[in-house]
C-alpha positions in Angstrom: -36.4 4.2 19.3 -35.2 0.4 19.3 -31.3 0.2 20.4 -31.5 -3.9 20.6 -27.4 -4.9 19.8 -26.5 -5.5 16.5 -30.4 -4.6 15.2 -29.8 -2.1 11.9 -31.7 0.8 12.6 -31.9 5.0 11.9 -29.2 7.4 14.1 -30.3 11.0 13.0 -28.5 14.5 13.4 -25.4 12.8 14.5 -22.6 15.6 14.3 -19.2 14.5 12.9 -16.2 15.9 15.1 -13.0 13.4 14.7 -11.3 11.2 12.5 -10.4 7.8 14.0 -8.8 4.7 13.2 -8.9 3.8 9.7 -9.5 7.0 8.8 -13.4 6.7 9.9 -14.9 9.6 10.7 -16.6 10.0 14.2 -19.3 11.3 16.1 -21.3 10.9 19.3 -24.8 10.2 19.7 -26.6 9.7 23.1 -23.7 8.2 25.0 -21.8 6.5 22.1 -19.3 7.1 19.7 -20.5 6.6 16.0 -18.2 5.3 13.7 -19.3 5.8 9.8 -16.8 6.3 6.6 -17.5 9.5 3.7 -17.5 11.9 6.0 -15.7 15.1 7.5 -15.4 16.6 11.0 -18.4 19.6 10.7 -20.8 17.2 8.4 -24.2 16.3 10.3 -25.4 12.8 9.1 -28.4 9.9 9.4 -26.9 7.1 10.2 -28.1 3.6 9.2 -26.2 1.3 12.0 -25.6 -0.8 14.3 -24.7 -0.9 18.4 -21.6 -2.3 18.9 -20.8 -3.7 22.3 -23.0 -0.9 23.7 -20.3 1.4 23.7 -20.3 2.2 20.2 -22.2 2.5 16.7 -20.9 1.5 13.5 -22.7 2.0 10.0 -23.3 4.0 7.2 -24.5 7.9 6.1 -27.8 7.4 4.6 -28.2 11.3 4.1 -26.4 14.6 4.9 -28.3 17.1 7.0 -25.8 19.6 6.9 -22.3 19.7 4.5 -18.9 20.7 6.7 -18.1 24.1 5.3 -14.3 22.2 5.1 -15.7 19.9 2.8 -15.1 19.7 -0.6 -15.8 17.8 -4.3 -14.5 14.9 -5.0 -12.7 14.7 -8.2 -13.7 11.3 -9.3 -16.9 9.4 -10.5 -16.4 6.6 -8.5 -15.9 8.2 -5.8 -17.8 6.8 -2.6 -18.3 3.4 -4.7 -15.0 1.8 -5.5 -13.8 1.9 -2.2 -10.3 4.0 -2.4 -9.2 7.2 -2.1 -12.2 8.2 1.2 -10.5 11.3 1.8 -11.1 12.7 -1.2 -13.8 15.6 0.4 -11.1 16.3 3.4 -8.4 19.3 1.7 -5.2 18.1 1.5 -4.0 20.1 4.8 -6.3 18.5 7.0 -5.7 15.2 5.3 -1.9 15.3 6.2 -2.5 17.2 10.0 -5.1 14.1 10.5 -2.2 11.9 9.7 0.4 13.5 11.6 -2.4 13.0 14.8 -3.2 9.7 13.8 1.2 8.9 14.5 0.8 11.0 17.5 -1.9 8.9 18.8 -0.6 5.6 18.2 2.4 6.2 19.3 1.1 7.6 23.1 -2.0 5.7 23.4 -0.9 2.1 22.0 2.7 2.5 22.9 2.8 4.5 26.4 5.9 6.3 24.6 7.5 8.9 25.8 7.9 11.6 22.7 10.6 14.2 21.7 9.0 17.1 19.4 7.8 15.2 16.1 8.9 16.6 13.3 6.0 17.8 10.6 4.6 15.3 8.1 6.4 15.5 4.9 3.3 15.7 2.4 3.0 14.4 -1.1 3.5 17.2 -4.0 1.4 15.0 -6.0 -1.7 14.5 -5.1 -3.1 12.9 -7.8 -1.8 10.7 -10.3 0.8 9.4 -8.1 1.2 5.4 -8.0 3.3 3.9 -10.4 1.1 0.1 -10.1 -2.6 -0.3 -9.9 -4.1 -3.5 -10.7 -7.8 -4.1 -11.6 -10.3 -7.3 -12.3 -12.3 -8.8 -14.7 -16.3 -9.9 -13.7 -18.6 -11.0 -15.9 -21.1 -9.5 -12.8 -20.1 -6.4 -12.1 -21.5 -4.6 -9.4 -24.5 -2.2 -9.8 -26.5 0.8 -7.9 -29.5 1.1 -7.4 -30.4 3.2 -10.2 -28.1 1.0 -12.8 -30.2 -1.9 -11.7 -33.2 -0.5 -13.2 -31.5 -0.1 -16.7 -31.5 -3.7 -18.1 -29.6 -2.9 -21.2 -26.7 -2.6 -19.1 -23.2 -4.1 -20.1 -22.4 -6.9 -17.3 -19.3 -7.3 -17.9 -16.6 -5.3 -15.8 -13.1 -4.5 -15.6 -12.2 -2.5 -12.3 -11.5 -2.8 -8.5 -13.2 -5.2 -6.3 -15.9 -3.8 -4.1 -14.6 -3.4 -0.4 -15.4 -6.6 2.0 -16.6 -8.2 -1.5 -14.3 -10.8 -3.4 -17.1 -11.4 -5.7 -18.3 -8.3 -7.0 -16.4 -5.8 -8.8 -16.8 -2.4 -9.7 -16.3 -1.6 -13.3 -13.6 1.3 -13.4 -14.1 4.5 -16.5 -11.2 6.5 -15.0 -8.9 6.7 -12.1 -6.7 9.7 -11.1 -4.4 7.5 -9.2 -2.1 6.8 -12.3 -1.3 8.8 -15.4 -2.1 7.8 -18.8 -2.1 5.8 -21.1 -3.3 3.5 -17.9 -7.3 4.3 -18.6 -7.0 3.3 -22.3 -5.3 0.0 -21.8 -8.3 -1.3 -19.2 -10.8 0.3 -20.8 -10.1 -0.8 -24.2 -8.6 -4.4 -23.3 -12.2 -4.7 -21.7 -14.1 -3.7 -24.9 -11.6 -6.1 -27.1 -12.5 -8.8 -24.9 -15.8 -8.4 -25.1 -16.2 -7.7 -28.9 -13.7 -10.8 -29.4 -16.0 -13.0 -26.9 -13.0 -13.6 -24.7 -14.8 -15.0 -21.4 -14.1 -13.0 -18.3 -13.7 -14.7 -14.8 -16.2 -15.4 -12.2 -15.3 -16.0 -8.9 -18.0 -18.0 -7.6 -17.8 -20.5 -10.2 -14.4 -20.2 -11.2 -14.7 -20.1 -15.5 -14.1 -17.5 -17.7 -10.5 -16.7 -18.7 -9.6 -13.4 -18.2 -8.7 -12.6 -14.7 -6.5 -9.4 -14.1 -4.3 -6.9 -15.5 -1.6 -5.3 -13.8 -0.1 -2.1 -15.0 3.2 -0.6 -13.6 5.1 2.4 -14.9 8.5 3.5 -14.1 9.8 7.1 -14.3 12.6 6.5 -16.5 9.9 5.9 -19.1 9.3 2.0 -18.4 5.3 0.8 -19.0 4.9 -3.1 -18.1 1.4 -4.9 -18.3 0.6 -8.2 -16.9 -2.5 -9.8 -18.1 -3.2 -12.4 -15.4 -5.7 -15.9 -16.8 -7.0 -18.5 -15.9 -5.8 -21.1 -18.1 -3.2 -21.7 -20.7 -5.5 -20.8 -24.0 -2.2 -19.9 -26.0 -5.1 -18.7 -29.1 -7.0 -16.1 -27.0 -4.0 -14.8 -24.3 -2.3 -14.3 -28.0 -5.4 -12.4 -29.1 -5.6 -9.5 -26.3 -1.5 -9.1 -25.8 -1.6 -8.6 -29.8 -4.2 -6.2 -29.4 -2.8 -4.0 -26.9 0.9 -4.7 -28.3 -0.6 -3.1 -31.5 -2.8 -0.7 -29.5 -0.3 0.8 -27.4 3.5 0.9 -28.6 4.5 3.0 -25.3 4.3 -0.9 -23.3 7.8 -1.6 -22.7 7.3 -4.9 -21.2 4.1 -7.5 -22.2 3.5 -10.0 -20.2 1.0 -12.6 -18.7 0.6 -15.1 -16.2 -1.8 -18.2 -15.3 -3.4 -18.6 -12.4 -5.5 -21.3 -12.2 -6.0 -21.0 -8.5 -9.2 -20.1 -5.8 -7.3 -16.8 -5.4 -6.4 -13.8 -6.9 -2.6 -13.7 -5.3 0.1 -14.1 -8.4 3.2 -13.3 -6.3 4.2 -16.9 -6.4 3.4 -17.3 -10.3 6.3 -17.0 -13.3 5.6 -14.6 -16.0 5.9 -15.7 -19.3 7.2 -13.1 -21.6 5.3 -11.8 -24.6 6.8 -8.7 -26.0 10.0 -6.2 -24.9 11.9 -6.4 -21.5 10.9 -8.2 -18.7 11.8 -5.6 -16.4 11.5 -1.7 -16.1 13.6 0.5 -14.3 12.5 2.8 -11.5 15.0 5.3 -10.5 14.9 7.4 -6.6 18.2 9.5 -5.5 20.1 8.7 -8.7 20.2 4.5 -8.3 18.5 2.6 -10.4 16.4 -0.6 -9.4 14.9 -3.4 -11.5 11.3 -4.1 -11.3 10.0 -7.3 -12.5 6.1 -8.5 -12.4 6.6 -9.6 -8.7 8.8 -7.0 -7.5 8.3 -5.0 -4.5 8.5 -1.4 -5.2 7.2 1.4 -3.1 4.6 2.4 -5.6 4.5 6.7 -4.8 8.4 6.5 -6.3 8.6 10.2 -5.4 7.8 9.8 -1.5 9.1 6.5 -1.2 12.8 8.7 -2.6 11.7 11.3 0.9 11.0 8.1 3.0 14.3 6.5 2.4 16.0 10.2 3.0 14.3 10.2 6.3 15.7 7.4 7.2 19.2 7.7 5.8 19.5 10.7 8.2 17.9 8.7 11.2 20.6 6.5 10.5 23.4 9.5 11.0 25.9 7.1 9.1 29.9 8.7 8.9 30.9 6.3 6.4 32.7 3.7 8.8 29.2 1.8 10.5 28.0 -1.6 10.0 24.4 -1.7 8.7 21.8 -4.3 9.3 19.0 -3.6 6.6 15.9 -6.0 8.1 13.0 -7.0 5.8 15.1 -5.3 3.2 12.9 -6.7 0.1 15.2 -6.1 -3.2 17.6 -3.8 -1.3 15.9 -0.8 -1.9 17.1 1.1 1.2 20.0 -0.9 1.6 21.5 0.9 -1.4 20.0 4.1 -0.7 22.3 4.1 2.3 25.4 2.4 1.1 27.8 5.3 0.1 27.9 6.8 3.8 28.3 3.0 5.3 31.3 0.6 5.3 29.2 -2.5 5.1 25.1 -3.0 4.3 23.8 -6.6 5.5 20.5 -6.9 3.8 18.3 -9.5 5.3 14.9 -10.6 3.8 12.6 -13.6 3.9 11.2 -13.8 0.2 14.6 -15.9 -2.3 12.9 -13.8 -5.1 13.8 -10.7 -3.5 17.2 -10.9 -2.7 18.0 -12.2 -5.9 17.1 -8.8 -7.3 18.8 -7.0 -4.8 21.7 -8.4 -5.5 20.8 -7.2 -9.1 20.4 -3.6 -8.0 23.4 -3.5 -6.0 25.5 -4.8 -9.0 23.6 -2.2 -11.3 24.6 0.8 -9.1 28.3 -0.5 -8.8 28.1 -0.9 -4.6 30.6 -3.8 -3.6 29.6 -3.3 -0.2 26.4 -4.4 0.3 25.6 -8.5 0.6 22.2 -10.0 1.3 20.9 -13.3 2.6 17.2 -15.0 2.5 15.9 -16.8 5.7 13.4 -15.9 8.4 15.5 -12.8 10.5 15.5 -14.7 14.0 16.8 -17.7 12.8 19.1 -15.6 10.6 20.5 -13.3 13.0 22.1 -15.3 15.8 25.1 -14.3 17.3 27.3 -17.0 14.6 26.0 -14.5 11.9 26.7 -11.6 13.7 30.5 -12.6 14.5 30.9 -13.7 11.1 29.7 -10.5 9.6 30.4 -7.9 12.1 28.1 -6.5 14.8 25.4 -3.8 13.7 26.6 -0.3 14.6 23.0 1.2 13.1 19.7 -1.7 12.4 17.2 -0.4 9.5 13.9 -2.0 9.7 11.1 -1.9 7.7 8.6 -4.4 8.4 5.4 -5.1 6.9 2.5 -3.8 8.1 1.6 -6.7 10.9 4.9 -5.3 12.4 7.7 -7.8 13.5 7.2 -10.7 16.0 8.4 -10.3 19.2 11.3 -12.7 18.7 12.6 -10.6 15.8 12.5 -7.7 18.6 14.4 -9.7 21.1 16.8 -10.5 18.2 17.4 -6.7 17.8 17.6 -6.1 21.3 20.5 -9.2 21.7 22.2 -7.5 18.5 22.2 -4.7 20.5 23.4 -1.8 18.0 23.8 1.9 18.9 20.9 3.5 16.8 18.0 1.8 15.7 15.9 3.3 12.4 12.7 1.7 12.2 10.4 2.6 9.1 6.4 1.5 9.6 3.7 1.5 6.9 1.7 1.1 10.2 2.1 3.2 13.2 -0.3 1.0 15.5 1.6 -2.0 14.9 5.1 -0.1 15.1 3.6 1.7 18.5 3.7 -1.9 19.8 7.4 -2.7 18.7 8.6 0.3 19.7 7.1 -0.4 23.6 8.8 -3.6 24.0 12.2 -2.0 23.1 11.5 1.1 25.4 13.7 0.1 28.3 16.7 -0.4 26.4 16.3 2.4 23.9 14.6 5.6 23.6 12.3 7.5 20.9 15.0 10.7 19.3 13.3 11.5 16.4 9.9 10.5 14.5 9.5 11.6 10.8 5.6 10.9 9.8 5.9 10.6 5.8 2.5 10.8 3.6 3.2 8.2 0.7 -0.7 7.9 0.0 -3.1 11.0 -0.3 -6.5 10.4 -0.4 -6.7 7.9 1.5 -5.7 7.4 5.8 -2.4 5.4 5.2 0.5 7.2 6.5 4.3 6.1 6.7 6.4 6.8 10.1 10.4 6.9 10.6 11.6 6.4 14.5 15.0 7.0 15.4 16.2 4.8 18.4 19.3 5.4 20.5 20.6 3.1 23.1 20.1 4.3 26.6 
């Protein structure tokens, strides 16, 4: 057989025996390590491929030799196709003891940590139906198989999640466990409206068509917001489909849209213009309340993200007299979760937008001790700000997912507080952070925290104390 680098070409009987990075599964096959998503440790696979770096193969299952006795049935139709939820065919068990290795690994192999006893993941009750935002797209080309290319009477036109490593091509979406109803009747209906009401859907190669997204967030206090996201101001047809679905479905609490008449599909920077009800819900976790607008950040498994902050509100081992630093503290979410057992919260964040609603929330739940300020965190925190506002007995930190730059380390470090809590939706990235703090602090406690089943993301809490 051919093994030229990079030339696609057939890997047969491979035997799956790990889970790796990404949540890929792996296998070996004459001296290399086969990398392949929709599979499970015990599956034996055909691989269609390619040699990478002659070390290692990456590609895709072509066929299934033998099934994994472990396996089992996925519990959606577009499973396999839409990109999300992999792990669907892995039980929940070995989903969350795959995760908890995953933190393990990154930690010791990425980091060079050394580890006390980690504490067992905390898993999701819910499994399904979990999220509380989803957003979807509009293509007048929707994606196809193989067998839906051969019917030509096919509808076109799609409404669903973009296919994975494709910006153009989206897969048009019947159901999806993530979210509860009514959140498959809004897209599916809006989508026939539109199309019985000749309301042009957006393509992204050519960038016409008017309908582009529509974001749905719930809130468990009963809140229900939709977002209809267009190209262009065409006051006649955006009127049109926010009637409709205002009419359709009474249970939206908040109907809004936005235009985006940009290359991209990112909206975070775009005002939303108010159509019908609030233009806010309310999320509740731990008996605080929080305002959610359309660009809001909002931990969207409410019911983990309520664990997550515990986790790290005992990390923080607060007596009621400490001075907290809450880094990359977004719209204060954590920052009030751990206000009552602190006697000042310092919220810092980079985004205005954000601290403007954490000031909100902190005014909503009645907690005078909590202020916030916007700038980047090492120009920020110098030692003025830190005189000025009192030296950080406990630093919270939860950084996105690229993890923080090393001069926002070194700014910790100079801070120089007596615990350190620092909260990853990225354990390879927070592995890294955690190493170039190691000779002034050392790893107490690690809390692995499973906000997203189904899939390989998994949240980690570190506690830090100061050698």
């Amino acid at each position: 057989m051919s093994r030229k680098k990079n030339q696609k070409t057939l890997f047969e009987n491979v035997e799956i025996t790990d889970i790796a990075a990404e949540g890929m599964a792996m296998g070996h096959y004459d001296g290399m390590v086969a990398f392949v998503p929709l599979a499970i440790p015990g599956d034996v696979v055909n691989i269609e491929g390619k040699i990478k770096h002659k070390r290692y193969i990456e590609g895709r299952v072509v066929s299934y030799v033998k099934l994994s006795d472990k396996r089992i049935e996925p519990f959606c139709r577009h499973f396999g196709t839409c990109g999300g939820c992999k792990w669907q065919i892995l039980p929940y068990d070995m989903q969350i003891a795959w995760k908890q290795k995953q933190v393990i690994d990154n930690l010791t192999r990425i980091g060079h940590l050394e580890l006390p006893e980690i504490s067992p993941i905390l898993g999701s009750k819910k499994t399904r139906e979990y999220r509380n935002k989803l957003e979807f797209a509009f293509s007048p080309l929707r994606w196809l198989s193989p067998e839906q290319l051969q019917d030509t009477n096919i509808e076109q036109r799609s409404l669903g999640y973009h296919l994975p490593r494709f910006f153009d091509k989206v897969v048009d979406i019947h159901e999806c466990p993530l979210m509860p109803a009514p959140v498959d009747g809004i897209r599916n209906k809006l989508k026939q409206f539109a199309i019985d009401n000749n309301i042009s859907f957006y393509h992204q190669r050519e960038h016409t068509g008017l309908l582009r997204n529509v974001v749905i967030r719930n809130s468990n206090t009963g809140g229900l917001m939709v977002i209809l996201i267009v190209s262009e101001d065409d006051k006649q047809k955006i009127s049109l489909a926010l009637g409709f679905l205002k009419k359709e479905f009474p249970q939206i609490t908040s109907l809004m849209y936005m235009i985006n008449n940009k290359l991209n599909d990112s909206y975070s920077d775009l005002p939303a213009f108010l159509y019908a009800g609030d233009d806010h819900i309310i999320g509740e976790m731990n008996g605080l309340r929080f305002k959610i607008g359309p660009n809001s950040f909002y931990q969207t498994n409410t019911d983990q993200a309520t664990v997550l902050y515990g986790a790290a509100k005992e990390f923080a081992e607060l007596t009621g007299n400490e001075v907290v630093y809450d880094l990359y503290t977004g719209t204060g979410t954590i920052a009030c979760f751990v206000a009552d057992k602190a006697s000042k919260v310092i919220g810092i964040e980079y985004v205005e937008d954000a601290i403007a609603d954490a000031r909100v929330n902190a005014q909503m739940n009645n907690l005078s001790n909590l202020d916030f300020f916007a700038g980047d965190m090492k120009d920020v925190l110098t030692d003025k700000f830190i005189a000025e506002h009192g030296a950080p007995d406990v630093i919270i930190t939860d950084p996105p997912r690229s993890g923080m730059h090393p001069d926002v380390v070194q700014t910790i470090l100079n801070a120089n507080p007596k615990r350190i809590v620092y909260v990853s939706c990225n354990p390879a990235t927070q592995a890294r952070d955690l190493a170039m703090m190691s000779q002034q602090y050392r790893i107490a406690k690690v809390q692995p925290v499973d906000m997203f089943p189904q899939t390989h993301h998994v949240e980690n809490v570190v506690q830090l104390i100061r050698i």
